[in-house]
Structures are given as C-alpha cells and as structure tokens.
N, C-alpha and C positions, 0 to 999 in steps of 0.2 A: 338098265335102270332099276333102281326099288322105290316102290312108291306105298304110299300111306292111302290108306282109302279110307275115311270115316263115314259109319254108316256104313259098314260094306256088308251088313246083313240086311238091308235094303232092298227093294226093286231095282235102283238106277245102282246101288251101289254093288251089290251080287253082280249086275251082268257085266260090269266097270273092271273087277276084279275080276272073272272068266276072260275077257277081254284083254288085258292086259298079260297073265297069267300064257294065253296063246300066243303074243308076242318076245313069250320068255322071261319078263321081267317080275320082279322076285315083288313079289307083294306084300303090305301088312295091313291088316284089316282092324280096324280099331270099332267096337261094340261096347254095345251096354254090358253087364253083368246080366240082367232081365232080358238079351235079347231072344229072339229065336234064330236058333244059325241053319234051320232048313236049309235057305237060300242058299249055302256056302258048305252043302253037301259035296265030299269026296274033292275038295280045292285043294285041303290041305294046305292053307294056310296059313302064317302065323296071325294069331291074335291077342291082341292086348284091348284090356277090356279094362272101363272106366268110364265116369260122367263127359261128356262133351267137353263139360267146363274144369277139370281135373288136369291142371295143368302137371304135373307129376306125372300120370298117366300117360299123355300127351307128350313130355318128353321122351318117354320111355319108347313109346309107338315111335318113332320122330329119328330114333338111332340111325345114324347111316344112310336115312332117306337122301333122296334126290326131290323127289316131286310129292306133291301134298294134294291129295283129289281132296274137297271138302263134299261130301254130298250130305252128311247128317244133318236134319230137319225135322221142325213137327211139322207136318201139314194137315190139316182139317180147317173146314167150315164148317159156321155154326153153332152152339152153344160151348165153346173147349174151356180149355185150362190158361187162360190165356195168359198165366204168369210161370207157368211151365212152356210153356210157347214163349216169352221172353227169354225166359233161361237156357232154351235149348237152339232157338233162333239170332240171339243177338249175342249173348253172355260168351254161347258156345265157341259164337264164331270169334269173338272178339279173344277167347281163350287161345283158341288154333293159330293165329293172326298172330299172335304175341309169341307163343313157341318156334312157329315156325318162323320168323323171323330172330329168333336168341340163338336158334339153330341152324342158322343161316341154309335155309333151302332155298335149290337152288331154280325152283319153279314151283307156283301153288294155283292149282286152278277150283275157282268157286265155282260150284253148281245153286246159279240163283233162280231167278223167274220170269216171265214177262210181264208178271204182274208189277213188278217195281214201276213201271212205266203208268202206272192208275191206268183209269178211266181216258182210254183214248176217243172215245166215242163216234167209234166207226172209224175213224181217221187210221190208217195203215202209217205207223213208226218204222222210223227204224234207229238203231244204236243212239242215231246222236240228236234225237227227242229229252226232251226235257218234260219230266212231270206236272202237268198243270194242275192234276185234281188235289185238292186241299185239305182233304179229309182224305182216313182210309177206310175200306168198306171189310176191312176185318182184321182180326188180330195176325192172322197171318199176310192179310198185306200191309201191316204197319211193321211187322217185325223183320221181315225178309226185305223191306224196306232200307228199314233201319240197320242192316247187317250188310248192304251193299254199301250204305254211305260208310260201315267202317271199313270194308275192304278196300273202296278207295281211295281213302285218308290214306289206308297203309302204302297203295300206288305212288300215291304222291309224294312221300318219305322217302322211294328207292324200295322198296319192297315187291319183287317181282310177282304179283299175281294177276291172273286173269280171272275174266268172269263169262260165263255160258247161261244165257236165259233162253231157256227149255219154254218152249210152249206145255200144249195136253203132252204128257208122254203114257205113250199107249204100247201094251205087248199082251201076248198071250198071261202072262203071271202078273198082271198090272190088277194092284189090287184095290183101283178107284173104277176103272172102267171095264177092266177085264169079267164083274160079277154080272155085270147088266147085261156085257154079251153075252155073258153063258145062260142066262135067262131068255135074251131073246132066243136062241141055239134052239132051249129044250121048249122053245113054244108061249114060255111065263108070263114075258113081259107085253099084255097086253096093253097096256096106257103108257105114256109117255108125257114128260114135259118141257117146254123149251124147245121148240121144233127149229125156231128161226135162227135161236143161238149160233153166233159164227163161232166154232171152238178149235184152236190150232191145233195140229197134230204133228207129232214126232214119232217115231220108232227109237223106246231106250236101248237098240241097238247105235241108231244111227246116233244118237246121242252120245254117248259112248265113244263112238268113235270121231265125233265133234271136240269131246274132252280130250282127247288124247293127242288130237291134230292142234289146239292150240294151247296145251303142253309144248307143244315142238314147234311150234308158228309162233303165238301169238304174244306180242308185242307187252310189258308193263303195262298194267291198267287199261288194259283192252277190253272192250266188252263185244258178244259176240250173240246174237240171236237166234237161236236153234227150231228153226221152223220148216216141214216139208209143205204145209201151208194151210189152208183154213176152209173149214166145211161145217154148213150148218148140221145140226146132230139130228135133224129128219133124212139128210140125206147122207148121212152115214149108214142109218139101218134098211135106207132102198138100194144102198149098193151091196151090203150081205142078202137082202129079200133077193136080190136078182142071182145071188148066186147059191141062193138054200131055195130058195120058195118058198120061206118062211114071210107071213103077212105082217107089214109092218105096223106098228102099236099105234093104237086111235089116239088121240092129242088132246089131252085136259085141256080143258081154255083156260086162257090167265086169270080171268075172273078170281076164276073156283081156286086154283091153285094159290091165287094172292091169299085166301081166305083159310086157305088150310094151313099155309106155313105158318099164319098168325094164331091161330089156334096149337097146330103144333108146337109151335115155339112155345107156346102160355106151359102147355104138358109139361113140355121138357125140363123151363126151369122150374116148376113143380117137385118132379120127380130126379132131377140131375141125372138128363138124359138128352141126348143127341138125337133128334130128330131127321129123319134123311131126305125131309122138308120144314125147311124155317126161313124166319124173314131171312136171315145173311145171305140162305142161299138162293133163293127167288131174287133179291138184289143180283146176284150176278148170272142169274137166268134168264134177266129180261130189264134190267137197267144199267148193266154195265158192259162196256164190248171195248175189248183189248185187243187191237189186231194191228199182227208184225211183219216186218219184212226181213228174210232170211238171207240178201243179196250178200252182204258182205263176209259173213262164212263161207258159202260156194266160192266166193270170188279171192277172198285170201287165204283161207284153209283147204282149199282144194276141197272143201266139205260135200260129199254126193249124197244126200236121202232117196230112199226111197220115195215114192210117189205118195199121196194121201192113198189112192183107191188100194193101190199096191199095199199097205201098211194093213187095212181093213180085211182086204182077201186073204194075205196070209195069219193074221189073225184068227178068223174064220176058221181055214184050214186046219188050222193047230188045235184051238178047243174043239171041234167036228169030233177029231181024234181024239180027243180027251174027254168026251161025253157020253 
C-alpha cells in the first residue's frame, strides 16, 4: 500500500507514519512549510509540503496513493485563532475530500473526535447517537463538527471514507498531557484541577493501529469510536502515585477555579494570550462530559487497546526514563 498521511509531523500523525512504514508500506507525508519535522526524524520519508487547503499540493502528495489518512488539525481550547481553526479544520478537510475523490482513492480514513457527539451529559454514546446539544462550547467543537458533516456528505455520494473518533490520546511524546505528567514525575505539580472529570483515554499507538484496521475493515461512511475507556483525571495520578510514590496534587475547589479562569480569560484577551485556565476550559472541566463506548471497533475491527491503567504505567515507565 502507499498511503498519504497529512499532518504526519504530528503526534497521532508521526507514530501513523512509523506504523505503517513497519508494515512496509511506502508512505507520504504531507506538512506545513513552518512545520517541525523532529517527529519524522530518520523515516525518510517523502514529503510534500503545502497549506491543508492547497489543492495543487494535495494533488501532488495524492500520486499514486491508495489510502488517504487525514489526521491534520488545529486543536486548542480557549482564546485561538478561530478563523484559522476554520481554515485548517473544515476548508482543509473539505480541500482533501475534493482531491481525494478527483483522484479516485481508493480508501480515506478521517481522524475526527468524540467530541462531535456534544455534550452527552453523562450518558455513555455510542456510533449511532445523534447530537442533541445546540450550541458548541468551542471553536474547535463547532469546526471538527462541521468537517465531519462534510465527510459524510462525501459518504453519501459513493465516496469511500471512514471516520475514527479518538477519545484523550495519550503517549509518552503527547504534547497536551504528556507535560503535566512530566511535572507530576519531577514532583512540580502540586495542585490540580477537575478531579471528577471522566476523561477517555487511548494509546496513539493503539489509535493508530484502529486507523489502519478500518482502512482494511471498515465499511463507506463508517464511523468508529476509539476508546480504551474512561477515568476520572484524580484517579489517573493515584495510579502513577502507586507506582512512583509520588503524592498526588491537592485539588483547587471549583469555586476558585470558576474565578480564576474568568479573570484569566479578561488577561488573556488583553494581552492576546492563551491562558492554560479560561472560561472555555473550566466549561469542559466541570460542565461538560462526553462519554463513549468503544464496543463496535473491538467487535468489528478486531480493534485490541491496551487497558486505561496499562496505557498510564507505561507512560510512567517511558518519561521515569526520560527525566
């Protein structure tokens, strides 16, 4: 197989392309011009580089492919660019979507979210939930939103894609949650917020290897839930305390925390700065709860994750090493 990875200088996209690359198949990597290609250190290989929305480019990557990963994305909460977040979220995809069907591929799998599914509100979804909340609680859940209902328009026309909605994806080099561990690691992170938060987890291994199986499985306009399953984020860091003896972080109360993000947020559009506490993200701290059920990947892609606790300890292990 040759397949297209965009975004392959990513998190999910890097370990997508090493992963595939191991099963032989001839890969091309399609980046920004601005990216940083650390991640895709000593792969060797080919890259074509261009805007998401560069349909030119996008042919050019697109030669000879077979299979079309889409994983390129802006993701952030909280004060962004939120019409660069359209451009890179919906424009992008709806660029890729358009090529890749003038170029008749012959499989494209979207890496979307769980978040498309809103505000479940406690209620465990699975696939074939339908969105009830009626607003979005952020630019990246109105965008990523909005780029699944054009993926599957394209389903619906005969255009074979599928879609994978990834829970948290967590690794050692995950660079939303991998800094917090390393802080718990060396001792830092004394406080903490959002204890109760149920937050799903994946290994962008096992992810990865979810894309790849429903490449080869899954069905036109499939959609497919990527969850090894759900744990409140206090009881993520008593299961590394149990295995460093590292004391887990005393717990701001929501009170304070409502009052700081509100404050921080006033800052931030101030000074045009992202605050790593604001209202957006206290919203999905402690008002919003998305929780999914994983059955139908296991049960039609053969899909195996690792465990949650599994997922955390070797984590653990990896940075230990690295610190």
């Amino acid at each position: 197989m040759k397949a297209l990875v965009t975004g392959a200088n990513g998190f999910t996209g890097s370990h997508l392309v090493k992963a595939l690359q191991q099963r032989g198949d001839t890969v091309v990597g399609f980046v920004r011009k601005s990216s940083n290609l650390s991640r895709l250190k000593d792969t060797g290989i080919q890259l074509v580089t261009g805007d998401i929305s560069d349909r030119h480019a996008l042919r050019q990557a697109m030669q000879d492919v077979d299979t079309v990963f889409h994983t390129a994305a802006f993701v952030e909460l909280g004060l962004v660019n939120a019409a660069k977040m359209e451009r890179v979220n919906v424009e992008g995809t709806q660029a890729v979507l358009e090529v890749a069907k003038e170029m008749q591929i012959s499989k494209m799998v979207y890496c979307s979210t769980i978040g498309i599914y809103g505000d479940t509100k406690g209620q465990v979804v699975n696939e074939t939930f339908e969105r009830t909340q009626e607003n979005f609680s952020s630019a990246y859940d109105s965008t990523k939103y909005e780029a699944q209902q054009l993926v599957d328009n394209y389903a619906v026309i005969g255009f074979p894609v599928v879609s994978v909605m990834p829970s948290g994806i967590f690794g050692a080099d995950d660079p939303h949650f991998g800094p917090v561990f390393k802080l718990f690691l060396q001792g830092k992170l004394k406080f903490w917020v959002g204890g109760d938060r149920m937050t799903g987890v994946v290994h962008v291994d096992d992810l990865v290897s979810a894309m790849i199986l429903a490449a080869e499985k899954g069905e036109r306009g499939e959609h497919f839930i990527i969850s090894a399953g759900e744990i409140p984020s206090r009881e993520m860091f008593e299961i590394i305390s149990e295995q460093t003896g590292i004391a887990t972080p005393v717990e701001v109360p929501q009170p304070l925390v409502r009052v700081i993000g509100n404050i921080l947020d006033f800052i931030g559009k101030i000074f045009s700065w992202n605050p790593p506490i604001g209202r957006e993200r206290v919203h999905y701290l402690y008002d919003r709860c998305v929780r999914v059920d994983a059955t139908k990947a296991r049960e039609k892609l053969g899909w195996q994750p690792r465990s949650v606790a599994q997922i955390l300890q070797e984590i653990t292990t990896q940075l230990k090493a690295e610190i």
